[in-house]
C-alpha angles and dihedrals in degrees: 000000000000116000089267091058092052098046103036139100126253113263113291095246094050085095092049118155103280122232115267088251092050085045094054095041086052088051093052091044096061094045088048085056098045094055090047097058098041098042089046091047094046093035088098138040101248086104115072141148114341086359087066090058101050091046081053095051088044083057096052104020078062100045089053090048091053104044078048087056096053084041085060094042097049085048096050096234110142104189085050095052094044093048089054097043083051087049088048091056091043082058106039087055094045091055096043092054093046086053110259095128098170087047093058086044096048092048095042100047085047100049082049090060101033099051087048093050099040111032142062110283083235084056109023093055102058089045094054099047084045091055109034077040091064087047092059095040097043108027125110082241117108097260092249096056092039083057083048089060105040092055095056092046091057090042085055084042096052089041087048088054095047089048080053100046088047099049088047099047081047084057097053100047089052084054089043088055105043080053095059099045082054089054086043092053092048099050081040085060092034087056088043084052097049093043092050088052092054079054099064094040094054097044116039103017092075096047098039097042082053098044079051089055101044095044085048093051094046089047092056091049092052083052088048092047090244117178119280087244103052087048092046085051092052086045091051088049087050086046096049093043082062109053087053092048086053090047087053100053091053087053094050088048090052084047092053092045089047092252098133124169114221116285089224093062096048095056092047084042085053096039091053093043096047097036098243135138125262126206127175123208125195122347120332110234138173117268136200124272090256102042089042088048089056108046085044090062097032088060097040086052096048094049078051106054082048093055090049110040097022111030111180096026116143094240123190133190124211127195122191122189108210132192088249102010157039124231132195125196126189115171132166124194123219123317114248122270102252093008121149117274120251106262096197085052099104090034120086130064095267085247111103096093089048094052095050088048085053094051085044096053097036092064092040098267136107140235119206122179139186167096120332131170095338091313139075138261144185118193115181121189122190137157118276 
């Protein structure tokens, strides 16, 4: 043992509340007890008179000193504990040389376990030697068979403490655990948040950001006193920017309850929709709701960023279906000389990169993206 484990405490739970049947069986055994030990002090008539009270008083001044020393050790008061074990052996002695000789036993053999159960082992040990060392030596046993005695009831003792010790560190590891799945749950609702925040990004910052661009620019037309023709086109483009942003939104909602369309469709869906160019590399399979989540809005932000930096860029998408793996490929090649501006250049948070590269590295993949031959491209790789 190292000098904690002498002088410390039992484990906090060793005292936990006991079941309704072990609180009734320890009922029954200190009455028992207490019969015993009055019926078998008063069963003679050695005790008479004013013998008979302070035997009396033996009986119940012990009984209060004892339920005083649980109360300290429960407590955790140590003076208090060791005051009331010194007032037990006062007694104990009191009551042996008057004659009550169960009463000291019983006294004596308790103190020993108890001391031994309830107390430091610094503490616990001395007491009991002190106490099931005044049984042997002052018993009306033979000494051999006192020590006897004495050594069985600190082996129970020692045994009883273990039990204890066992039953409290169990405790605390249930506590320890049911800790921990409440710090689970809470990183589990602080990932849903994040991811539902991705979500939102994905979905709505590029349409919105784009219906912004086109109502401010027919706004400034009307101002401008622009033709009627050139204002409804820019009004259509806001319309249409925001059907697919509330597309978008159903599908994200389907995303966030697991309905998930094939990844397969939506590409050829995007593809479609943005004019670029779909290949398909290796056996289309199936892949799993994260996997497919992130190749879906790593495809839609990349078109996007097309759309905004390159318009007019012959863009093409690659999927490749690996034996481990799933890779996506967008890439746009450079922008025509004298084509128009991107007009949603200048529109969105700045965040979308940052938030591919995030999905990718959150499922043990990675994004790169990048310049090549004059144009750009995003390649995400994640287990599938």
């Amino acid at each position: 043992m190292n000098h904690e484990s002498w002088t410390g405490w039992p484990v906090p739970d060793v005292r936990s509340r006991p079941t309704p049947p072990r609180r009734v069986l320890g009922s029954i055994g200190r009455l028992v007890l207490l019969v015993v030990t009055v019926v078998s002090t008063f069963s003679d008539d050695r005790f008479r008179g004013w013998a008979a009270v302070a035997a009396a008083g033996w009986i119940v001044a012990g009984g209060v000193v004892l339920a005083l020393f649980l109360r300290a050790t429960r407590g955790r008061r140590l003076r208090g504990a060791l005051l009331a074990a010194a007032g037990l052996l006062a007694i104990a002695a009191l009551a042996k040389e008057g004659g009550a000789d169960v009463l000291a036993a019983v006294l004596w053999c308790a103190l020993g376990v108890l001391a031994l159960v309830r107390l430091p082992p610094a503490a616990g040990v001395p007491t009991m030697v002190a106490a099931l060392g005044s049984y042997a030596a002052l018993g009306d046993e033979p000494l051999l068979a006192g020590l006897a005695t004495a050594g069985g009831l600190a082996l129970l003792g020692w045994l009883l403490r273990l039990d204890a010790e066992a039953r409290g560190t169990q405790h605390l590891l249930l506590q320890q655990e049911r800790a921990a799945r409440a710090a689970e749950a809470e990183s589990a609702a602080l990932a849903e948040r994040a991811r539902i925040a991705r979500e939102i990004h994905d979905v709505l910052a590029h349409s919105l950001s784009a219906q912004l661009v086109h109502l401010e620019a027919a706004r400034l037309m009307l101002d401008t006193g622009a033709e009627r023709e050139q204002v409804r086109e820019r009004v259509v483009a806001a319309r249409r920017m925001a059907q697919e942003g509330l597309s978008e939104t159903r599908q994200a909602l389907s995303a966030l309850r697991g309905d998930l369309t094939p990844v397969g469709e939506f590409l050829v869906e995007l593809a479609g929709r943005e004019r670029a160019a779909l290949l398909v590399e290796g056996a289309a399979r199936p892949l799993a709701a994260e996997a497919g989540l992130a190749v879906r809005r790593t495809a839609q932000e990349a078109v996007t960023n097309v759309r905004k930096h390159a318009p007019g860029a012959r863009t093409e998408i690659t999927v490749r279906y690996l034996a481990d793996a799933v890779e996506l490929e967008v890439r746009n090649d450079r922008p025509p000389r004298g084509g128009p501006a991107g007009e949603l250049a200048a529109s969105g948070s700045g965040y979308g990169l940052l938030g591919m590269r995030e999905r990718a590295e959150l499922l043990g993949g990675e994004l790169r993206a990048g310049e090549v031959d004059g144009g750009w491209r995003v390649l995400l790789r994640v287990p599938a």
